[in-house]
C-alpha positions as CSV (number, residue, x, y, z in Angstrom):
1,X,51.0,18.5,25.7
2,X,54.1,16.7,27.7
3,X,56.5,14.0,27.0
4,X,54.0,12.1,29.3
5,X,51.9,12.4,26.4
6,X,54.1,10.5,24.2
7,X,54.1,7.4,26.4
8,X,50.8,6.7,25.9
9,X,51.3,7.0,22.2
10,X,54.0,4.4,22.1
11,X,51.5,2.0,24.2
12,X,48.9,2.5,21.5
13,X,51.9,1.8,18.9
14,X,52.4,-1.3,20.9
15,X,55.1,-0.7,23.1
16,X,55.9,-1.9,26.4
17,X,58.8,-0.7,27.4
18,X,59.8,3.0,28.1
19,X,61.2,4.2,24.6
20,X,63.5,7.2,23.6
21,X,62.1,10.0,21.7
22,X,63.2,12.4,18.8
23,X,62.2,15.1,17.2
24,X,63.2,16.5,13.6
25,X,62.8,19.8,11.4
26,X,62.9,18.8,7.7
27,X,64.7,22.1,6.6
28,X,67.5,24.4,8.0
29,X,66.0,26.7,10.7
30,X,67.7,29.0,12.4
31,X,71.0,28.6,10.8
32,X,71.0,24.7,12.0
33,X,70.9,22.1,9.7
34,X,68.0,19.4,10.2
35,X,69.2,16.5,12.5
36,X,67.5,14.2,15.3
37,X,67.5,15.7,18.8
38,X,66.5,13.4,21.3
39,X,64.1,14.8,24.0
40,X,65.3,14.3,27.3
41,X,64.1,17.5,29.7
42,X,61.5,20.0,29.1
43,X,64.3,22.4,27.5
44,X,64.6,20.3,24.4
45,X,60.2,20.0,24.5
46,X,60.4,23.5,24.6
47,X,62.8,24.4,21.9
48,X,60.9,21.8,19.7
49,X,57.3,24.2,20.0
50,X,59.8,27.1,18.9
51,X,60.9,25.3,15.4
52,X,57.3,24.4,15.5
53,X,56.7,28.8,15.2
54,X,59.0,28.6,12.0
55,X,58.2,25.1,10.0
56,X,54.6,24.5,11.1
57,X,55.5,20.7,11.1
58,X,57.5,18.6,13.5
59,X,57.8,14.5,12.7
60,X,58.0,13.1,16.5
61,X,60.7,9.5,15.7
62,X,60.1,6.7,19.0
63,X,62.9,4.3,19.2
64,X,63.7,0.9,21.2
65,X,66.9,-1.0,21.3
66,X,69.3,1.8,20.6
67,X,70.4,4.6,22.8
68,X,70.0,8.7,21.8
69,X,73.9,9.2,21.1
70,X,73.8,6.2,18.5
71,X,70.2,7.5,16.7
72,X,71.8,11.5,16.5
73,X,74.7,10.4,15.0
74,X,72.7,8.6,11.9
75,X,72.9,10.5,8.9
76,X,69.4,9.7,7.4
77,X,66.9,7.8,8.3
78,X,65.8,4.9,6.7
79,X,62.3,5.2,5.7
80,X,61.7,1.3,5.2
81,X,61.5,1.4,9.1
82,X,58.9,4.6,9.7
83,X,55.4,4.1,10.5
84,X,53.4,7.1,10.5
85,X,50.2,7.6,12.6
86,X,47.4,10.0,12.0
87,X,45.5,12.2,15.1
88,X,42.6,10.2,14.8
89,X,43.8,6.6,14.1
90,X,46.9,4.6,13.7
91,X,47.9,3.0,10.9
92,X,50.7,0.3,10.9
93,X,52.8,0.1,7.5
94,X,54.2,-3.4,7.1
95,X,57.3,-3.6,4.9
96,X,57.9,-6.8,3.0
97,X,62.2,-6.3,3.1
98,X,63.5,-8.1,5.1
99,X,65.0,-5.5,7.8
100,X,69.2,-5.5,9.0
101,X,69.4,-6.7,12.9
102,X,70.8,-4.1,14.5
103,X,68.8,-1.0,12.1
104,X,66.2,1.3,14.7
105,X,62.5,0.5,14.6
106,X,61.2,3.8,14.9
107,X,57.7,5.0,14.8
108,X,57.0,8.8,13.8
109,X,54.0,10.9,15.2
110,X,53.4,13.9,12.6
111,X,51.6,17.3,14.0
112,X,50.3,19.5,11.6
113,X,48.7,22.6,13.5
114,X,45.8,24.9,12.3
115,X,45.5,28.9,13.6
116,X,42.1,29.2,15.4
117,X,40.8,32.1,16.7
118,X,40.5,31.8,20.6
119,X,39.2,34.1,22.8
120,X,38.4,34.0,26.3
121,X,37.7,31.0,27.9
122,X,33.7,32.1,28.1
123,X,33.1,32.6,25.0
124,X,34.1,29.1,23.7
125,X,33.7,28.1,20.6
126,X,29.3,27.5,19.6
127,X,28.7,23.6,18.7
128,X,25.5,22.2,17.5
129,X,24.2,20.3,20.8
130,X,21.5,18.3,18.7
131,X,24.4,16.1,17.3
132,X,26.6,16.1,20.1
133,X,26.8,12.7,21.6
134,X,28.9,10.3,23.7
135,X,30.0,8.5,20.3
136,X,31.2,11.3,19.1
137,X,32.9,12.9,22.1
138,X,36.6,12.8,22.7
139,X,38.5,11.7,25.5
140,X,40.6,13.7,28.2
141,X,44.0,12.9,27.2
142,X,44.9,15.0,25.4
143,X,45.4,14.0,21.4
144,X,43.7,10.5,22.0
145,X,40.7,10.0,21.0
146,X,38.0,6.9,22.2
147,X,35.3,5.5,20.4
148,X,32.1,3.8,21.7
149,X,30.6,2.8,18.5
150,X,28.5,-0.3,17.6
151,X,29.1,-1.7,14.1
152,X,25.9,0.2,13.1
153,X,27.5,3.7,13.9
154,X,30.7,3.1,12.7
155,X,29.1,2.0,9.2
156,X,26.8,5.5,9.5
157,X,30.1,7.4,10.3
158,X,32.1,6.0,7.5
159,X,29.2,6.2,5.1
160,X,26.9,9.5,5.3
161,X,26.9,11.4,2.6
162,X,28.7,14.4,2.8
163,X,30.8,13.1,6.2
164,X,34.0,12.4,4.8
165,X,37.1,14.2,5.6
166,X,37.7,16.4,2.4
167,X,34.0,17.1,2.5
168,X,33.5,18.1,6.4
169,X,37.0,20.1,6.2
170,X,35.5,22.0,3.0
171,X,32.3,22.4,4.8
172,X,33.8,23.7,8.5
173,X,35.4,27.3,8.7
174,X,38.3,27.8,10.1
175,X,36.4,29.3,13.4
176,X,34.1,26.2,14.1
177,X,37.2,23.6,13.4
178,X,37.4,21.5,16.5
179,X,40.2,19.6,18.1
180,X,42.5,19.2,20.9
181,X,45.5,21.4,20.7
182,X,47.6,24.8,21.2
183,X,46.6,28.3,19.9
184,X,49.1,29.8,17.7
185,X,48.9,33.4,19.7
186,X,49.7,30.7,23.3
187,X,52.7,29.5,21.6
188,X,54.0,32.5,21.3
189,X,53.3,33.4,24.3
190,X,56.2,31.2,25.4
191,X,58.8,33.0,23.8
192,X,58.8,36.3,25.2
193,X,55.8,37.7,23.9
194,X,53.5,36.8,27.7
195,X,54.2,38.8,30.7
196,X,56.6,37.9,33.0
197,X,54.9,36.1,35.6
198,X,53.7,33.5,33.0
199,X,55.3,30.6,32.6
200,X,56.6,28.6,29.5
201,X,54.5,25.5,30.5
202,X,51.3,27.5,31.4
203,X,49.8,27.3,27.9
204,X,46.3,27.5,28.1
205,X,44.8,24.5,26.6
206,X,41.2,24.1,25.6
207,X,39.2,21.2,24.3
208,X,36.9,22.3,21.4
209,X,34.4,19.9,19.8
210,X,33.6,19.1,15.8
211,X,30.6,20.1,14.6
212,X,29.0,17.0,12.6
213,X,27.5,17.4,9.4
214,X,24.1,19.1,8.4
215,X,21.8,15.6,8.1
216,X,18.1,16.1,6.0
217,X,15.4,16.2,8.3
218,X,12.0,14.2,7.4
219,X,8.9,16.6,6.7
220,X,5.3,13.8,6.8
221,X,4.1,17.4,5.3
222,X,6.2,17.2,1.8
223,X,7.9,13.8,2.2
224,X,5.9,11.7,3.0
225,X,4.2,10.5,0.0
226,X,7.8,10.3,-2.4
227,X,10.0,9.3,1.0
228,X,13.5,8.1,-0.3
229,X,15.7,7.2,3.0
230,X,19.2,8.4,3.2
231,X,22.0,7.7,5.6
232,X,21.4,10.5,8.6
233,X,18.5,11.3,7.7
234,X,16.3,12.7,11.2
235,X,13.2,11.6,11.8
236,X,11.1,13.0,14.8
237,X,10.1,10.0,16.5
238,X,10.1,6.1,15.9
239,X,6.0,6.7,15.1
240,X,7.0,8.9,12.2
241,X,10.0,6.7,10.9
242,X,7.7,3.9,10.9
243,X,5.0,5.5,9.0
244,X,7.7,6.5,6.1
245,X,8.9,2.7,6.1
246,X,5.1,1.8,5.3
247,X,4.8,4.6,2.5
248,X,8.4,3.2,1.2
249,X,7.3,-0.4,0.7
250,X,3.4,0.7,-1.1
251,X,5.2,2.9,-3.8
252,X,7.7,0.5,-4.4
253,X,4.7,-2.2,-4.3
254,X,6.6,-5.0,-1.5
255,X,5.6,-5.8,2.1
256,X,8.1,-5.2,5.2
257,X,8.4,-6.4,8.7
258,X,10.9,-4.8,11.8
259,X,13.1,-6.7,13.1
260,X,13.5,-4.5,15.6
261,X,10.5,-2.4,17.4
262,X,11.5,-0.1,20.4
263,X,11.1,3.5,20.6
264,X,14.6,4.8,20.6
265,X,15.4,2.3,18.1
266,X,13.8,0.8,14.8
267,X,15.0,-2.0,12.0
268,X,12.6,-2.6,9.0
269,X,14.0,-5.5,6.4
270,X,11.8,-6.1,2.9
271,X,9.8,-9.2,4.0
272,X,11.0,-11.4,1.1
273,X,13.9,-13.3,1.4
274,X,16.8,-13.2,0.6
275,X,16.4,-9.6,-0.2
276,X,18.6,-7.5,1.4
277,X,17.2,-4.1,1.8
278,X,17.3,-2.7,5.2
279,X,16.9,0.3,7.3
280,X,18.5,0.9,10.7
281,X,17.8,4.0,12.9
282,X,18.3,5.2,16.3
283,X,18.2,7.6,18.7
284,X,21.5,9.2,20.0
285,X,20.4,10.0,23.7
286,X,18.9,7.3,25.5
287,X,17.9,9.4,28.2
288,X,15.3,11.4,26.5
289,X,12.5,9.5,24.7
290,X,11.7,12.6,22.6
291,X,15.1,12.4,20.8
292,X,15.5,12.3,17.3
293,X,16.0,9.0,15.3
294,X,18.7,8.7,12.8
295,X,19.3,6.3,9.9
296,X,22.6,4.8,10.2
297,X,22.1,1.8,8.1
298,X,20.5,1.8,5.0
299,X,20.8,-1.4,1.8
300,X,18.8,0.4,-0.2
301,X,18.4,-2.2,-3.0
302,X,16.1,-4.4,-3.9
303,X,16.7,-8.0,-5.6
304,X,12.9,-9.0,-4.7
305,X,10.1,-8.7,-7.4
306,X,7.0,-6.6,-7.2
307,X,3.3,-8.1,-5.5
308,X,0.1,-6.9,-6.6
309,X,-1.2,-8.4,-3.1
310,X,1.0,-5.9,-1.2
311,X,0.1,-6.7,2.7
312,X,1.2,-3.3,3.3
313,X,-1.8,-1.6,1.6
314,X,-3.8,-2.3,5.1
315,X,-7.8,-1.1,4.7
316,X,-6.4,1.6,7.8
317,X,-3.8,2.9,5.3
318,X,-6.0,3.7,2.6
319,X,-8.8,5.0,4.4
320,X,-6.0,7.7,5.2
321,X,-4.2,8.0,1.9
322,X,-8.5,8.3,0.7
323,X,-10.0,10.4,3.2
324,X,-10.3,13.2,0.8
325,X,-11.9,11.3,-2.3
326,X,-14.3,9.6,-0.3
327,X,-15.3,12.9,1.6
328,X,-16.2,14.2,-1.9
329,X,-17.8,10.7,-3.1
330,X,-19.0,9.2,-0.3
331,X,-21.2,6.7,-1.9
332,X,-18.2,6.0,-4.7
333,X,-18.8,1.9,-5.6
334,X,-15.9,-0.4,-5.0
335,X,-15.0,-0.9,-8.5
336,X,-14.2,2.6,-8.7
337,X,-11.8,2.4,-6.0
338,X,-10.1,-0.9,-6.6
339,X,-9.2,0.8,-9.9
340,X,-8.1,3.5,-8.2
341,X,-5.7,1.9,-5.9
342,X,-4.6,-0.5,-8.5
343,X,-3.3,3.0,-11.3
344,X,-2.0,4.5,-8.2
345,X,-0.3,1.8,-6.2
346,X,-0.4,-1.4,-8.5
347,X,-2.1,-3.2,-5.3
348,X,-5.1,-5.4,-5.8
349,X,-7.5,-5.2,-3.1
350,X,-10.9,-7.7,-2.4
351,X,-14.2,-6.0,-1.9
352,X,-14.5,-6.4,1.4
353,X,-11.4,-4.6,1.8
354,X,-12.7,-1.8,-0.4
355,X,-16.0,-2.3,1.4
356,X,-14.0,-1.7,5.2
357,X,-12.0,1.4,3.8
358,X,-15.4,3.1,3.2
359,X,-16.7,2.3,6.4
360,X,-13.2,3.4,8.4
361,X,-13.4,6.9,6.1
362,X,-17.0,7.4,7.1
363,X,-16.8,6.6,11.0
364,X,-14.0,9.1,10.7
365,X,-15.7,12.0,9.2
366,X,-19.3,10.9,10.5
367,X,-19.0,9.7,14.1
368,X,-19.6,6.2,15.1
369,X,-23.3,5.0,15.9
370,X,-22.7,3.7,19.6
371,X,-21.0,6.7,20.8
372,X,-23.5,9.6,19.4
373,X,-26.5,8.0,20.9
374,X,-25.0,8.2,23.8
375,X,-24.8,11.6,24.3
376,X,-28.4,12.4,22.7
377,X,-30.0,13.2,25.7
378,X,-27.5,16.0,26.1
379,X,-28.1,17.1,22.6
380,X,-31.6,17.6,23.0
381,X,-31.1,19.4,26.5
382,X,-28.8,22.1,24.8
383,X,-31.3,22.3,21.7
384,X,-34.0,22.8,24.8
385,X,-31.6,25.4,26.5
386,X,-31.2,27.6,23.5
387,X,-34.9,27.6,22.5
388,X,-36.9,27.8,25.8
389,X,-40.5,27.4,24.3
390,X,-39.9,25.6,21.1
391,X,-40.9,21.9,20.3
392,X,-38.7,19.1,20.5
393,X,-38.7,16.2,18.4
394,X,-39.5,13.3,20.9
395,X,-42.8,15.7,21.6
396,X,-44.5,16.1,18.1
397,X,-47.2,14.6,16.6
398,X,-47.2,12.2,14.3
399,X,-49.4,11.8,11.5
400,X,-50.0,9.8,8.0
401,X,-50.8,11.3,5.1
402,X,-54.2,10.0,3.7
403,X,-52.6,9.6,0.3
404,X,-50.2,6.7,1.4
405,X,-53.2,5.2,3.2
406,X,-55.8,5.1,0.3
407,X,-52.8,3.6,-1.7
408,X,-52.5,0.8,-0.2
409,X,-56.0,0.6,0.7
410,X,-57.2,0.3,-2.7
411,X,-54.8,-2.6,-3.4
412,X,-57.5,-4.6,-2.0
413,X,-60.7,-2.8,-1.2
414,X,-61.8,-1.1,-4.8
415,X,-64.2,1.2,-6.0
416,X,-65.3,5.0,-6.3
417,X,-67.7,4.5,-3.3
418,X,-65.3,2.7,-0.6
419,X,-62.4,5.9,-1.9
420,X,-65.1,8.3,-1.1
421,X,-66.2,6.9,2.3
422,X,-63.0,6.8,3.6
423,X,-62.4,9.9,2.4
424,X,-65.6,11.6,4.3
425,X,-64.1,9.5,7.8
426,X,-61.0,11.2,7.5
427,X,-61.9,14.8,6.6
428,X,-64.5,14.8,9.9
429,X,-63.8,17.3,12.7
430,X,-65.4,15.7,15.3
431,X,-66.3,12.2,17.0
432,X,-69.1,11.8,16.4
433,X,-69.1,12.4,13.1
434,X,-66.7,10.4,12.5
435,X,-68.3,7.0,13.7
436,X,-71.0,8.1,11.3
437,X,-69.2,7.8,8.2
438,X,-67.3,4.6,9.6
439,X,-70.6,3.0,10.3
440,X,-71.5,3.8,6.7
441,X,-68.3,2.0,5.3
442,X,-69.5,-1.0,7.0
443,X,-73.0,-1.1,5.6
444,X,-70.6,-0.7,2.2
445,X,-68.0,-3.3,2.7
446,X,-67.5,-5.1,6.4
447,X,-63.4,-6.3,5.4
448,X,-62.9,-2.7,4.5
449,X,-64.5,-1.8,7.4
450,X,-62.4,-3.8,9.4
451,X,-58.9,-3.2,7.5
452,X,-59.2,0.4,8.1
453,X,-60.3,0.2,11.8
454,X,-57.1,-1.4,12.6
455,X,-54.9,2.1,11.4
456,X,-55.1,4.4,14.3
457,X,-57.3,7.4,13.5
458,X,-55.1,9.8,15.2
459,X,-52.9,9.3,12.3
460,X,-55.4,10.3,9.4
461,X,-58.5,11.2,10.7
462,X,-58.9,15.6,11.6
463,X,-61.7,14.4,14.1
464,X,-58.5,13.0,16.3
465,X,-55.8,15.4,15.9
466,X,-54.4,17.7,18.4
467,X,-55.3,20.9,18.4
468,X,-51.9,21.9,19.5
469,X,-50.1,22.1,16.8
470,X,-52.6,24.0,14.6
471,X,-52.6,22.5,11.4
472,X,-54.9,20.1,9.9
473,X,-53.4,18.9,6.8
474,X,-54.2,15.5,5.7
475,X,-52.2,15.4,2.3
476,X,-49.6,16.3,3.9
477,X,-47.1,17.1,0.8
478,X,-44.9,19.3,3.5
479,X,-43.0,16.5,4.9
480,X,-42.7,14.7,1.2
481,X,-40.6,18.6,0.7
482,X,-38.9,17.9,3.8
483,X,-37.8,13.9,3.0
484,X,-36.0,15.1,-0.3
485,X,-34.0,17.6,0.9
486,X,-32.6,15.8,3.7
487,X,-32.3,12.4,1.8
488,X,-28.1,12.8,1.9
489,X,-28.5,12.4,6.0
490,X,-31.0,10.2,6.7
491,X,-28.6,7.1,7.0
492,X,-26.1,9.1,8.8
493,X,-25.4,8.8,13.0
494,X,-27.8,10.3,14.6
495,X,-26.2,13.4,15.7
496,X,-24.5,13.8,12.0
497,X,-28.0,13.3,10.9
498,X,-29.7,16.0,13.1
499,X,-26.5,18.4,12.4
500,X,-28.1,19.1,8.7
501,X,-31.2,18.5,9.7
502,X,-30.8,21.5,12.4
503,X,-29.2,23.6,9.8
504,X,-32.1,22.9,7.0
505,X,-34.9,23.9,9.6
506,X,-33.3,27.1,10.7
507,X,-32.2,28.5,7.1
508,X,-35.9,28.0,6.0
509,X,-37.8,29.2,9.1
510,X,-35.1,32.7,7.9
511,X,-36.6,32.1,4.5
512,X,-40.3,32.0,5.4
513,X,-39.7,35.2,7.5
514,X,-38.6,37.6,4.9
515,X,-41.2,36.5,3.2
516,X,-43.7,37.3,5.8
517,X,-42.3,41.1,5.4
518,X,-43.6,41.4,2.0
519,X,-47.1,40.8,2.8
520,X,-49.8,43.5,2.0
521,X,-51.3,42.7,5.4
522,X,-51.3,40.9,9.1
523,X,-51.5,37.6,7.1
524,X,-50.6,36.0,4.6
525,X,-52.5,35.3,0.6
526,X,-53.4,31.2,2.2
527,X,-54.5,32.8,5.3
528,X,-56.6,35.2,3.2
529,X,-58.0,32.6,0.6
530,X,-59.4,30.4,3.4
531,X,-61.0,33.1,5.4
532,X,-62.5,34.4,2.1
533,X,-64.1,31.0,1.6
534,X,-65.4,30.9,5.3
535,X,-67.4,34.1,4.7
536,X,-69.2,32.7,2.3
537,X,-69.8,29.8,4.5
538,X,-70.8,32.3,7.2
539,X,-74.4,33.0,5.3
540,X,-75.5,30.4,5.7
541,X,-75.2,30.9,9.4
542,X,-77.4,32.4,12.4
543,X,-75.6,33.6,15.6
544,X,-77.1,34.1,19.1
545,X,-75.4,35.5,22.1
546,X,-75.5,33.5,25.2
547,X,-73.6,35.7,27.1
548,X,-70.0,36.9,27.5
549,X,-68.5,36.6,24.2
550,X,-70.5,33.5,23.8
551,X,-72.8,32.3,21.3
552,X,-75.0,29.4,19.6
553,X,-75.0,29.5,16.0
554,X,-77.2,27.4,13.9
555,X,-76.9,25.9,10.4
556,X,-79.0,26.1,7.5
557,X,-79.1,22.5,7.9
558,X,-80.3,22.7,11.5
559,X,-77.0,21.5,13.2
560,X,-76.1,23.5,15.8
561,X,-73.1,24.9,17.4
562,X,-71.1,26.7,20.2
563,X,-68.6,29.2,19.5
564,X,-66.4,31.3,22.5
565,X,-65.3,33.9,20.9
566,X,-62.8,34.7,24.1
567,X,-60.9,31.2,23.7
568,X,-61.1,30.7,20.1
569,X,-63.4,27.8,19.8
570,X,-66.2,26.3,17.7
571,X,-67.5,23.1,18.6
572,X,-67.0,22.1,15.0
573,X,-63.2,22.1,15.7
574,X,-62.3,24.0,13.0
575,X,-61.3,26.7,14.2
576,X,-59.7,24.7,17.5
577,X,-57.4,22.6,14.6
578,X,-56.1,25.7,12.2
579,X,-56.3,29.0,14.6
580,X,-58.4,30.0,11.8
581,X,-62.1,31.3,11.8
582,X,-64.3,28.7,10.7
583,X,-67.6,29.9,9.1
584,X,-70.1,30.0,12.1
585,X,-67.3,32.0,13.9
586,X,-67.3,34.6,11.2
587,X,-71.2,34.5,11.5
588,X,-70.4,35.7,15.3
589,X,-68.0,38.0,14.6
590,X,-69.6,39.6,12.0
C-alpha cells in the first residue's frame, strides 16, 4: 500500500484531478485528540499504520477544491457530504439537501483489517484449485479488484445458495480468509520490533486468494432418478447434465429443448411457451474439455401444464429406465407396459412405441442378428478347437421322425394296411429290402405310393441311414426332449441361441455320465435288454466260418448272411446302424 494507491481510488470515485488526502482516528490515541491530518510524505503514511496498531480502523477523507490547512482546521465533518466505499465495490450515496458552495466534497475509504496467520512465503496459504478461475481472480493493484463476468455469472455469484457474505465469512476460518493486505506481525515490524537493516516500507505483502463455496456435486448413481437442479450445482460433463435435464422434464411430465448445445456450455428452456423455466451451465476453464459444468442460472418454476404425450419419454429412454423389467419379462405384452409407464410417469405411449422399447431392450441384452452371423464361422472354429474329435452341427445327420410322417400321411391315404406298409418300408435295414415293401405299397395304393416316394428316405427309412452315428431310432422322441427344453432360445440370435444351447448339451452329457458309474456292468440296463432279445434271435441262427474272423450265417428262413466279426459288421446292417450285436452276430460269437 502507498499514496499511489489512493490515486487510483479517487479515479474509480470519479475524480480527475489530483486530490488531497486525510486520514482520521475516531478516538483519542496516544494522548492526541482525533482531528484530520492531511497526508503529504510517507512520514504522515507511516504514522497513520501506527494508529492503525491501536484503533484497528482508519476512515481515509479525499478532497477537491479546498486546500489541507483549510480541511484540518474544520471542527467536524459534515456527514451529508461522505460517501463511503467498500473493498470490493463502490457505492455512491446521493443526498437529496441541497449542499452550501463552498462546503468539501469528500469521499472516505474505510479499512477494517483481519489478523491472519502468515508464514513463510512457501508455505502460502492452500486454495481449492477446482473453483479457482479467471472470474474469480483478483487483480494486481493492490485493493482493486476486476471482474470478467457475463450476466450469467454475476446472477450465479449473487444467487448460490450459501455464497453470500455472512454465510461465506461464517463458513471460512480465519486461516483460509483470503484478501489483499498487511499481516498484523509485518506491521509491527515497522515500529521497532524488525531488525535493523529492514526498512519501514519493506512490508512484505502477499496476495492470498478466497476459497468459494462447497457446491453439491451430481451422482447419475443416487440422483439421477429424483434430480432437482440447484444454483452451483457440478455436473461432470455436458453428456451427464443433459441426461439429468431429460429425467427433470419425464418426472415433472413436460418436454424441453436447448437452446444452447456445446460441450463446455449447455441451456435447456421448458419447450412450452411462455414458460419460463430455464437452466444455464457452464464450464469455468475453457481450455480443458474435461472441466466440470456448473449451473449458474436456474428459473426453476413452472407456469406450463402437464402432457400425457410427453416427447421426452423417447422409446431409447425407456428401454433404459426398463432394462431390468424386461430382462425378467421378456415376452411382457404392451398393455402391461403402457400401464406401466403411464402409474410411473403419467406418459401415454402408442404400441409401436411399446412394441420398439422391447426390441431396443432385447438387441441390448441379446445381440443384434446381422452382427452375430457374422462371426459364426469363428464360433464354430473355437467350438472345433476346444473339442478336436467331436461333431459339429453343420455335419450331423438329419432325420424325421416316422411319427410326424405317418401323421400327415394318413390325412389323405387311410387304412390299417397302407399304416402298416409304410411302416415295414421304414423299419428295413437294407436296399433291397426296402424296394420290396415299397413295391408292395404300390400294388396297395399307387397315390400313396407316389406321395411317399417324394420324402427322402434317408430321412425315415433305417435301410438309408448312416452308420456313423450309431443309432437307429425312428421315433425319435429324443429330440421332441430336446425342442422343450430349449424352447426359451430358439427365436434368439444365433449365437445367444447356441450360448444355452451349448450350456444344455454339456450339463446333460455330465448327467448321463454319473449315471454310467452306477451301472452293475460295461453297459448299461437298454444295452442289456436288446442284447437279451438278440440271443433269442440268435437260435434261430447257423454260423459257418469262412475264414479269419469271418463267417456265413444262415436263417431259419433260408436268408443268408455275412458277418466280420473283426470290423463289426452284418450284412443285415444291424449291427453296422447301433454298434450293437444283432442276432446272427451273437450266433457267431457264441
Amino acid at each position: 500500500m502507498s499514496p499511489f494507491d489512493f490515486d487510483d481510488f479517487a479515479k474509480k470515485l470519479g475524480y480527475q484531478e489530483r486530490v488531497g488526502y486525510y486520514y482520521r482516528v475516531p478516538e483519542v490515541v496516544n494522548g492526541l485528540e482525533s482531528k484530520l491530518v492531511c497526508i503529504t510524505n510517507d512520514e504522515v503514511f507511516n504514522n497513520m499504520f501506527d494508529n492503525l496498531l491501536h484503533s484497528r480502523v482508519v476512515v481515509i477523507y479525499f478532497s477537491h477544491g479546498i486546500s489541507c490547512g483549510l480541511l484540518e482546521s474544520q471542527a467536524s465533518i459534515n456527514n451529508n457530504y461522505v460517501q463511503q466505499i467498500g473493498i470490493f465495490q463502490t457505492e455512491r450515496q446521493q443526498s437529496n439537501t441541497l449542499q452550501p458552495e463552498k462546503s468539501p466534497q469528500l469521499d472516505v475509504l474505510e479499512f477494517n483489517w483481519v489478523d491472519v496467520d502468515v508464514q513463510e512465503e512457501e508455505a502460502t496459504t492452500e486454495s481449492d484449485d477446482e473453483f479457482i478461475d479467471s472470474d474469480y481472480e483478483q487483480d494486481e493493484e493492490g485493493l482493486g479488484v476486476s471482474f470478467e463476468q457475463n450476466e450469467d455469472d454475476i446472477i450465479y455469484v449473487q444467487n448460490v445458495e450459501g455464497s453470500n457474505k455472512e454465510d461465506i465469512q461464517n463458513e471460512i476460518r480465519p486461516e483460509e480468509q483470503e484478501f489483499d493486505g498487511y499481516n498484523s506481525e509485518d506491521l509491527k515490524s515497522l515500529y521497532g520490533n524488525s531488525s535493523s537493516d529492514e526498512e519501514p516500507n519493506s512490508v512484505n505483502r502477499r496476495r492470498i486468494k478466497k476459497k468459494l463455496p462447497k457446491f453439491k456435486q451430481f451422482r447419475r448413481e443416487t440422483d439421477i432418478r429424483t434430480i432437482e437442479f440447484h444454483l452451483g450445482m457440478v455436473f461432470a460433463n455436458a453428456k451427464e447434465f443433459k441426461e439429468a435435464v431429460k429425467w427433470h422434464f419425464v418426472n415433472h411430465c413436460r418436454s424441453y429443448k436447448f437452446k444452447i448445445n456445446d460441450w463446455y456450455k449447455v441451456k435447456a428452456v421448458c419447450k412450452v411457451e411462455p414458460c419460463p423455466w430455464f437452466v444455464y451451465a457452464s464450464s469455468n476453464n475453457l481450455s480443458d474439455r474435461h472441466s466440470p459444468l456448473h449451473v449458474k442460472t436456474l428459473v426453476p418454476n413452472h407456469t406450463c401444464g402437464t402432457d400425457e404425450n410427453n416427447t421426452s419419454v423417447t422409446s431409447t429412454w425407456l428401454a433404459e429406465r426398463y432394462v431390468d423389467d424386461l430382462s425378467m419379462n421378456p415376452k411382457m405384452d404392451v398393455k402391461t407396459m403402457k400401464a406401466m409407464v403411464r402409474k410411473d410417469y403419467m406418459a401415454q405411449i402408442s404400441r409401436w412405441k411399446a412394441y420398439r422399447v422391447r426390441s431396443i431392450v432385447n438387441e441390448k441384452l441379446e445381440g443384434s442378428y446381422q452382427e452375430q452371423y457374422s462371426i459364426l464361422r469363428d464360433y464354430c472354429e473355437e467350438l472345433k478347437r476346444s473339442n478336436p474329435g467331436e461333431t459339429v452341427f453343420p455335419s450331423a445327420e438329419h432325420r424325421h421322425r416316422v411319427g410326424h410322417l405317418y401323421n400327415n400321411f394318413k390325412l389323405l391315404h387311410k387304412g390299417l394296411e397302407l399304416k402298416q406298409r409304410l411302416w415295414a418300408a421304414a423299419r428295413t435295414t437294407t436296399v433291397p429290402w426296402f424296394n420290396v415293401e415299397m413295391s408292395s405299397l404300390q400294388k396297395l395304393d399307387d397315390e400313396a405310393y407316389k406321395w411317399i416316394k417324394k420324402e427322402n428316405a434317408h430321412y425315415w427309412s433305417r435301410s438309408h441311414f448312416s452308420e456313423h452315428p450309431k443309432c437307429d431310432i425312428l421315433l425319435n422322441n429324443l429330440y421332441e426332449a430336446f425342442n422343450s427344453a430349449i424352447l426359451d432360445a430358439r427365436d434368439k440370435p444365433i449365437l445367444t441361441m447356441l450360448g444355452p444351447l451349448r450350456m444344455y448339451m454339456m450339463l446333460r452329457m455330465a448327467k448321463q455320465r454319473e449315471a454310467c458309474d452306477k451301472w452293475h456292468g460295461d453297459i448299461g440296463p437298454r444295452i442289456h435288454t436288446i442284447l437279451e432279445k438278440n440271443k433269442v434271435e440268435s437260435s434261430k441262427c447257423f454260423a459257418h466260418l469262412a475264414g479269419q474272423k469271418m463267417y456265413q450265417v444262415v436263417h431259419m428262413s433260408r436268408v443268408q448272411f455275412a458277418v466280420d466279426l473283426a470290423k463289426h459288421t452284418c450284412t443285415c446292417r444291424g449291427w453296422n446302424l447301433t454298434g450293437i450285436p444283432c442276432g446272427h452276430a451273437i450266433a457267431c460269437i457264441c
